[in-house]
C-alpha positions as CSV (number, residue, x, y, z in Angstrom):
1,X,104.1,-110.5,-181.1
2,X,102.3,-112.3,-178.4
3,X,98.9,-113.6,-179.1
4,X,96.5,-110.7,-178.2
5,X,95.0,-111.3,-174.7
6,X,92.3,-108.9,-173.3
7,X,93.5,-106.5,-171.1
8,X,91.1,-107.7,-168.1
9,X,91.7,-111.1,-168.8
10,X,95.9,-110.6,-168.6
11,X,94.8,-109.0,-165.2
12,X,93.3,-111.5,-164.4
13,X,95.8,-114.2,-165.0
14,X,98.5,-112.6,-163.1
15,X,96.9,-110.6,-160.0
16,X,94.1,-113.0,-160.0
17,X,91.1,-111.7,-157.5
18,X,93.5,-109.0,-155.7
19,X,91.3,-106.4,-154.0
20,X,93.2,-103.7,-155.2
21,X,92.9,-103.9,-158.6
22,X,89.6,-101.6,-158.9
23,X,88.3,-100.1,-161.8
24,X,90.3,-96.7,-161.6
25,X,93.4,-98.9,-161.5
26,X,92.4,-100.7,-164.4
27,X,91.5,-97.4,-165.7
28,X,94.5,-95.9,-165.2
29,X,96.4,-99.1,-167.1
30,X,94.2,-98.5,-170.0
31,X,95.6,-95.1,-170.3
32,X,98.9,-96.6,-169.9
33,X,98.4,-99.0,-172.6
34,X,96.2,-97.0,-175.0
35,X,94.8,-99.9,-175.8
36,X,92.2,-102.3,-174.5
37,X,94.5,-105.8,-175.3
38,X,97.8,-106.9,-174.2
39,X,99.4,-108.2,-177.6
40,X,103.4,-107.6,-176.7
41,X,106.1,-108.1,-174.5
42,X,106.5,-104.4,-174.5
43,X,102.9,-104.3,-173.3
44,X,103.3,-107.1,-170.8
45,X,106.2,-104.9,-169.2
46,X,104.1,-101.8,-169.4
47,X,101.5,-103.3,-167.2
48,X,103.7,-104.6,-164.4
49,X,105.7,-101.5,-164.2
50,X,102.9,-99.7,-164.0
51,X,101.8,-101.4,-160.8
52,X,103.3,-100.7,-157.7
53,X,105.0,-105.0,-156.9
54,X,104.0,-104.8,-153.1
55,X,100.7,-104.5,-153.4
56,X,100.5,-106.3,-157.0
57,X,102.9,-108.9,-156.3
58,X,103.5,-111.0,-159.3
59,X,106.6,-113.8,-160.3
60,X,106.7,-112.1,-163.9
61,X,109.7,-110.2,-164.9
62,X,110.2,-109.1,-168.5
63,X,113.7,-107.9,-168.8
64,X,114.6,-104.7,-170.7
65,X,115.3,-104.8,-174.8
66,X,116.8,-102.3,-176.8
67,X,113.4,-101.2,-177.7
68,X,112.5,-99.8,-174.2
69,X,115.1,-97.7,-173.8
70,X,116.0,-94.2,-175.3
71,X,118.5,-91.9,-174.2
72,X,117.3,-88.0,-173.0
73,X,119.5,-85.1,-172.5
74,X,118.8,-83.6,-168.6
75,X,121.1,-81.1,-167.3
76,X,124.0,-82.0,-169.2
77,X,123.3,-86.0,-169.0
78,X,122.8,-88.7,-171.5
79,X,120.3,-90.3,-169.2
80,X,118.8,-93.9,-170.5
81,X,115.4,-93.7,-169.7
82,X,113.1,-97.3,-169.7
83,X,110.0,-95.8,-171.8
84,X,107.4,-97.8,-169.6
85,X,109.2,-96.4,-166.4
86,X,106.2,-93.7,-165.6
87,X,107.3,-93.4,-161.9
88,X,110.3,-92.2,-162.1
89,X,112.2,-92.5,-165.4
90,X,109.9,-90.9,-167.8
91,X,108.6,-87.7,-165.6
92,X,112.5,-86.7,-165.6
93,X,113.3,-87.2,-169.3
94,X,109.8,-85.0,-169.8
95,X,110.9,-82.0,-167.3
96,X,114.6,-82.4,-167.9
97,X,115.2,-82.3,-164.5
98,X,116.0,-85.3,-162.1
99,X,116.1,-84.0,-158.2
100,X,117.7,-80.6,-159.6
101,X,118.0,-79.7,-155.5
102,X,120.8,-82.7,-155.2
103,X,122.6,-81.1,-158.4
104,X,122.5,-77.9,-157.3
105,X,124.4,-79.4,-153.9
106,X,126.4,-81.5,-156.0
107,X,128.0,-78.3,-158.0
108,X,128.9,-77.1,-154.5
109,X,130.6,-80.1,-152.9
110,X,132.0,-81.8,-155.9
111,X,135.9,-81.2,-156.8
112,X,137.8,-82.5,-159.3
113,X,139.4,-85.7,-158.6
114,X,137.1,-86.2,-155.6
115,X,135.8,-89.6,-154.8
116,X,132.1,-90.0,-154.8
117,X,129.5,-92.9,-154.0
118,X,126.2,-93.0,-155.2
119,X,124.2,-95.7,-152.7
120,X,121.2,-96.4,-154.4
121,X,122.3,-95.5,-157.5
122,X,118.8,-96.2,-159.7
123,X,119.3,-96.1,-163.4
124,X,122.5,-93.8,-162.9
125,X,121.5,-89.9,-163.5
126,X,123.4,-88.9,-160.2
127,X,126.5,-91.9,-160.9
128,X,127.3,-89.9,-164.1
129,X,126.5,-86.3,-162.9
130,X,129.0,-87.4,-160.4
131,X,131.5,-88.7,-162.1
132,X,131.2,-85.8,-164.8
133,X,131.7,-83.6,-161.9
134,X,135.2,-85.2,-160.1
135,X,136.4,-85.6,-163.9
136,X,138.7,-88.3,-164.9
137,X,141.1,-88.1,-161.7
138,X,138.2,-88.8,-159.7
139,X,135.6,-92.1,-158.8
140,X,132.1,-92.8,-158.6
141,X,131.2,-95.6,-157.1
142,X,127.6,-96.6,-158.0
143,X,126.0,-99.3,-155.6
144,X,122.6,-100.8,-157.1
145,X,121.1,-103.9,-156.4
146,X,118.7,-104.1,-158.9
147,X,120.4,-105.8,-162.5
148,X,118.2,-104.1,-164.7
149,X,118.9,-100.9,-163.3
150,X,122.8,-101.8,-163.7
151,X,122.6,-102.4,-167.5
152,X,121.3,-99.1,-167.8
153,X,123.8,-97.6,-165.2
154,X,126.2,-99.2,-167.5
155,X,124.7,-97.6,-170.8
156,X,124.8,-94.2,-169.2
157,X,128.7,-94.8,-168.6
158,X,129.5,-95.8,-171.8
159,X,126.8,-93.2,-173.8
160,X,128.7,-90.4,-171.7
161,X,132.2,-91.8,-172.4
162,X,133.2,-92.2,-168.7
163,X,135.7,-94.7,-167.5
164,X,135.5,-93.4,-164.1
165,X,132.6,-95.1,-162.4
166,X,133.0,-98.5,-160.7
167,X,129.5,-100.2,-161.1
168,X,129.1,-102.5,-157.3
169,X,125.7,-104.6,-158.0
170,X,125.2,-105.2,-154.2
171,X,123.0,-104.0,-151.7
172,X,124.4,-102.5,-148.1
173,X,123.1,-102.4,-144.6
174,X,124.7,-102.5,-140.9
175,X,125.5,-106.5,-140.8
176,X,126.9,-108.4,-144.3
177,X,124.5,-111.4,-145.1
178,X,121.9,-111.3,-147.8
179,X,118.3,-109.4,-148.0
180,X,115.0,-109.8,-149.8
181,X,114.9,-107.4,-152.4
182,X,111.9,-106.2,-154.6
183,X,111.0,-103.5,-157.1
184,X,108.6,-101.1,-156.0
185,X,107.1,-98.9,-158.9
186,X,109.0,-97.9,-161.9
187,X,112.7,-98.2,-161.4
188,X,112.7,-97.9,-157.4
189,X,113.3,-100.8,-155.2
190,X,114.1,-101.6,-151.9
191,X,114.0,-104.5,-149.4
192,X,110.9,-106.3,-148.1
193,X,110.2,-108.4,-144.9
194,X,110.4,-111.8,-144.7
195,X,106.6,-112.0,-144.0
196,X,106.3,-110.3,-147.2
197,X,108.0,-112.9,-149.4
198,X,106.9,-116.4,-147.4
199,X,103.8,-114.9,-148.3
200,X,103.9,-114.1,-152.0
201,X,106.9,-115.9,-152.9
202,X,108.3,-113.1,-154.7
203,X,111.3,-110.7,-155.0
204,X,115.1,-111.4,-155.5
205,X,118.0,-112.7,-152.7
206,X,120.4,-110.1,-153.1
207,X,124.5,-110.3,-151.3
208,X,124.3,-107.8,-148.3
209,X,127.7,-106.0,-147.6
210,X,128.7,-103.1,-145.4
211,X,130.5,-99.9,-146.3
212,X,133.1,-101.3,-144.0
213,X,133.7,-104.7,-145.1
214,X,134.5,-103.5,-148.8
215,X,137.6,-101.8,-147.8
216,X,137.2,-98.8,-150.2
217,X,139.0,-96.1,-150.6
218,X,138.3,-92.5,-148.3
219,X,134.9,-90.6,-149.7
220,X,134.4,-87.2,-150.5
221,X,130.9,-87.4,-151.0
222,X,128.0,-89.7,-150.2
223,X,124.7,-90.0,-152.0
224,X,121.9,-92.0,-150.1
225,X,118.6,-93.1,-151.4
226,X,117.5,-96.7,-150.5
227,X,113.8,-96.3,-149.6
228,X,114.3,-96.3,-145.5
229,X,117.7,-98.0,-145.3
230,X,119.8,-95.1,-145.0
231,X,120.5,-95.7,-141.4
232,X,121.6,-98.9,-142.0
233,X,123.7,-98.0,-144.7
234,X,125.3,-95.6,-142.8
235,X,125.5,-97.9,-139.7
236,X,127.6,-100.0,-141.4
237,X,129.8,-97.8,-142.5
238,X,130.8,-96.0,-139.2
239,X,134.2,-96.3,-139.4
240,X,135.0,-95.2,-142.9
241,X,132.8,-92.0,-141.9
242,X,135.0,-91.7,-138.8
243,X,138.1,-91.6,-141.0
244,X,136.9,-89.6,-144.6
245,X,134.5,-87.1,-142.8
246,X,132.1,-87.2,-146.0
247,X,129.8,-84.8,-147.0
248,X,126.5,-87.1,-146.5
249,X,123.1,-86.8,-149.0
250,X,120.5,-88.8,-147.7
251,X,116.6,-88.9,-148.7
252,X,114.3,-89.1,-145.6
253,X,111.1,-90.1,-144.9
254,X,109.6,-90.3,-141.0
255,X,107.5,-93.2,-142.4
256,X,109.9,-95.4,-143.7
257,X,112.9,-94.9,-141.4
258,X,111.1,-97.1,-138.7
259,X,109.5,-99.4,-141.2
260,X,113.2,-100.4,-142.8
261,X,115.7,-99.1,-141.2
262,X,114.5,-100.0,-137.6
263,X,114.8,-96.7,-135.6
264,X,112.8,-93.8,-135.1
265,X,113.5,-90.4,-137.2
266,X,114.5,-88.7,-134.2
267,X,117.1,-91.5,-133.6
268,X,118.6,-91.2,-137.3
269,X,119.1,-87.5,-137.1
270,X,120.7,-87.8,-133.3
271,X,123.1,-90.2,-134.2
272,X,124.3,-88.2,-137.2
273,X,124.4,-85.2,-135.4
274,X,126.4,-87.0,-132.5
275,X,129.2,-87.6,-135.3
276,X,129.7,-84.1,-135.5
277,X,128.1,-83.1,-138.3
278,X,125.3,-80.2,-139.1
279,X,122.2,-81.0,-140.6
280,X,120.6,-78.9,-143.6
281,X,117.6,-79.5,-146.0
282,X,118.0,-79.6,-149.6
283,X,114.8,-77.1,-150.8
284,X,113.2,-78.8,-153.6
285,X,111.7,-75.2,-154.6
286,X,114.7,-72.7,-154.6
287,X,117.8,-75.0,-154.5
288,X,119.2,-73.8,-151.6
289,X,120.7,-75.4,-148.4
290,X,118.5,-74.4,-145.3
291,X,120.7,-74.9,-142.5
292,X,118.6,-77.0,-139.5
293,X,118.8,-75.3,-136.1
294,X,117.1,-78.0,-134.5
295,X,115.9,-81.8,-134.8
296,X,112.7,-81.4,-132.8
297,X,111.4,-78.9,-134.2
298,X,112.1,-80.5,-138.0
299,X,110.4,-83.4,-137.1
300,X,107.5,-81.8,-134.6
301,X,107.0,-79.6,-137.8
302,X,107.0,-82.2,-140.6
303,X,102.9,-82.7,-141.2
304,X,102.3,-84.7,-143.9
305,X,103.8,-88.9,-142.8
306,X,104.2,-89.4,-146.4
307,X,106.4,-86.2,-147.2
308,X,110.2,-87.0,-148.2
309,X,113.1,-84.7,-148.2
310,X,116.9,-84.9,-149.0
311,X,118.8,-83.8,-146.3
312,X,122.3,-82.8,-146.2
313,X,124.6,-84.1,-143.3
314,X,128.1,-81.9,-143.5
315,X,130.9,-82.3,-141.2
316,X,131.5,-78.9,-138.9
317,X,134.8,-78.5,-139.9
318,X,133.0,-78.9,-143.7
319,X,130.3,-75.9,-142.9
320,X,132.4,-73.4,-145.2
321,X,131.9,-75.4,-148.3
322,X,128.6,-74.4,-148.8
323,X,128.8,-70.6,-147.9
């Protein structure tokens, strides 16, 4: 137990006067706590996961204990799930579903002893769907920056019996190096400008390496979900797409392409499709794979800046795999 410290007052201490900490906010962490006093570490991590870290930056980090985390069964998964992880953890233990549209388009790509890397892995639902999936003759390689998010990656693997998954706790882009690197809200994370941290002082230094440089093995399959950075990602691993002609999965978002990444959507999707390879979207409704007959009209179509999609890049000599 800590001692008790009023919930405003805690608030106080470690967002100090921030502007966006109004009263629905504080609401909202109230409801979170169920309580008006912050008297644990449990409570302490409740509050700053909460919160989403670029807009309530703050040099605290309370590191996970065996009492945040209990395992929930979705689709066929031992998934750990971090109990104060409301983002993005505890929504898919409650539905039993985690991006069910990516499963779906995993059943039809995955074979066994295929090789598969999950970019962006997150606490590790996809890395051991995956790696379920190719079976033992097969790899996942799950690539996650974030350590917390790796010692649950690693509970999955061992609560699921795999021996198949190679854990790489590094971060990639399109030039080796090293990159600022902050938790957003919940369990996602991604990297932040240098303006940002000179600023707040905040976030990790994480090693920076490219597909390329890591000499791995051909791919069968690529996942791809780094808030924005899939470009770069990708970028930098040009030549190992030239020789395994992977199926690609990538999330995308027409805000934060240019914001991360660097390039406009338009100039994502062109270079993609100048590899060769068809684009489809990944329905988040009905599961199915909607072929994309044109960029443009995608994009010109898109409405909502905010919205995000997974998109599926396949190779054109891939096409029959999906029907």
């Amino acid at each position: 137990m800590c001692p008790a410290i009023a919930l405003n007052d805690f608030l106080q201490l470690i967002y100090g006067d921030n502007p966006s900490l109004t009263e629905d906010v504080r609401q909202t962490l109230r409801q979170v706590l169920g309580k008006e006093v912050v008297e644990t570490v449990g409570d302490i991590r409740a509050v700053t996961m909460a919160l989403d870290r670029q807009t309530f930056p703050t040099p605290m980090l309370v590191r996970l204990s065996p009492e945040d985390v209990h395992f929930a069964s979705i689709n066929g998964v031992d998934c750990p799930v971090d109990r104060h992880d409301i983002a993005v953890c505890v929504p898919s233990a409650a539905s039993s579903a985690w991006e069910p549209n990516l499963v779906a388009c995993f059943h039809k790509l995955c074979r066994p002893g295929a090789v598969t890397f999950d970019i962006g892995a997150n606490v590790g639902y996809h890395t051991v769907k995956l790696a379920q999936l190719v079976g033992g003759e097969g790899k996942c390689y799950a690539f996650e920056p974030n350590s917390e998010n790796c010692r649950l990656i690693l509970l999955g693997c061992e609560r699921n019996g795999l021996s198949n998954v190679n854990l790489m706790p590094v971060a990639l882009s399109d030039r080796p190096g090293w990159a600022y690197f902050s938790s957003h809200i919940g369990s996602n994370g991604g990297f932040v400008t240098e303006d940002f941290v000179a600023l707040h002082g905040h976030g990790s230094v994480v090693p920076v390496f490219t597909l390329d440089a890591l000499e791995l093995p051909d791919v069968d399959l690529i996942k791809v979900d780094v808030e924005g950075a899939e470009y770069k990602v990708l970028k930098g691993g040009e030549r190992l797409l030239s020789r395994s002609r992977p199926a690609i999965i990538s999330e995308f978002s027409v805000e934060m392409t240019p914001r991360v990444s660097g390039v406009s959507p338009m100039h994502y999707l062109d270079w993609i499709a100048s590899l060769d390879y068809r684009l489809y979207l990944l329905d988040r409704t009905s599961f199915e794979t909607v072929a994309v007959d044109s960029i443009a009209a995608l994009l010109e179509g898109w409405g909502d800046y905010t919205r995000i999609e997974d998109l599926l890049f396949l190779p054109t000599e891939k096409t029959g795999l999906i029907g």
